[in-house]
C-alpha positions as CSV (number, residue, x, y, z in Angstrom):
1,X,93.4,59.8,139.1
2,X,93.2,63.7,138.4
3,X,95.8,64.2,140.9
4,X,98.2,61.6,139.5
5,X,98.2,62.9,136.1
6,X,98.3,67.0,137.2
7,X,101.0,65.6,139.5
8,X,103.5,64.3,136.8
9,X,102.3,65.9,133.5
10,X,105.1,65.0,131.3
11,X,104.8,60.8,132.2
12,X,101.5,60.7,132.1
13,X,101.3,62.9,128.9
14,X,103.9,60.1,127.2
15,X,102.3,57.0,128.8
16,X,98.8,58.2,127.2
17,X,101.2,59.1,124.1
18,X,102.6,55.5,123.8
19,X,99.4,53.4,125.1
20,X,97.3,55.4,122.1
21,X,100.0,54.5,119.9
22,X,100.3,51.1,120.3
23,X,96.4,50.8,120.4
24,X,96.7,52.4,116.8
25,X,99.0,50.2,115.3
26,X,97.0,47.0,116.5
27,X,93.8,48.7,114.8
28,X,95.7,49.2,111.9
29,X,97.0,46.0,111.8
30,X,93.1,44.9,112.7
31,X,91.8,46.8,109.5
32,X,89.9,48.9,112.4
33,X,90.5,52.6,110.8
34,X,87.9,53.8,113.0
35,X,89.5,53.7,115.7
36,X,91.8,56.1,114.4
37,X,89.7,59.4,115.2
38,X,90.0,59.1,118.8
39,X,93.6,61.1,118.0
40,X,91.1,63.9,118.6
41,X,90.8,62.7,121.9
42,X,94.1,62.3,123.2
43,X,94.6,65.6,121.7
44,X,92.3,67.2,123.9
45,X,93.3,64.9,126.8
46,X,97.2,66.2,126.1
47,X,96.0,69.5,126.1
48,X,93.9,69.1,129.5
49,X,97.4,67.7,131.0
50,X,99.1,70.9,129.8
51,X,96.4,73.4,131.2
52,X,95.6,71.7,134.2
53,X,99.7,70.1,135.0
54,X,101.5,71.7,137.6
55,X,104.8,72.9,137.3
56,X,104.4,73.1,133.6
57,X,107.4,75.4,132.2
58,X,108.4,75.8,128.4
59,X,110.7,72.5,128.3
60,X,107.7,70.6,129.3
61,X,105.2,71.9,127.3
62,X,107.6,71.0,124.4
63,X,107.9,67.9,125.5
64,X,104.9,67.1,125.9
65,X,103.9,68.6,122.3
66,X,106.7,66.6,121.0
67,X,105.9,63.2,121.8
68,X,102.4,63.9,120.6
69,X,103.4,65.2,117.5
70,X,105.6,61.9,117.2
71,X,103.2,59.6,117.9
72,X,101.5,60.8,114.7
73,X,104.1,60.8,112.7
74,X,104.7,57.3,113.6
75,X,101.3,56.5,113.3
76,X,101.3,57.8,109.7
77,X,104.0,56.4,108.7
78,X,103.0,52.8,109.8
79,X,99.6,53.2,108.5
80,X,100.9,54.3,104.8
81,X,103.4,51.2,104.9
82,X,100.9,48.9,105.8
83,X,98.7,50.2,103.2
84,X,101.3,50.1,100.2
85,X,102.4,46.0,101.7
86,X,98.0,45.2,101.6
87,X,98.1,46.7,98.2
88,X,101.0,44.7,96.4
């Protein structure tokens, strides 16, 4: 598994990316907002695939940043319209 992910950094980085994403929206969408400090995690498991990738240049590493930093933003955003739609 190790080998697969340090093999192709920037897919695996986005797969984790979009899995954790779409995990967060359900949980949202759940009323599970614990589930929501595991972002910690996939910080730390982005940051793993960054250290550890190989063949890791500048355009990947932004990448990589990139679709993280997205994924939050997206996550964010869902959670504060799902909040204001409960709340009417």
């Amino acid at each position: 598994m190790k080998s697969l992910i340090c093999n192709n950094p920037v897919m695996s980085a986005i797969t984790i990316n979009i899995v954790t994403l779409i995990l967060f929206i359900y949980a949202i969408s759940s009323r599970a907002y614990g589930f929501t400090m595991f972002i910690i995690l996939v910080g730390a498991v982005n940051r793993t695939i960054i250290d550890n990738g190989l063949n890791i240049d500048k355009h990947k590493r932004l990448i990589i940043f990139i679709s993280f930093f997205l994924m939050i933003t997206l996550f964010l955003a869902y959670s504060t319209y799902i909040n204001n739609v409960r709340h009417l």
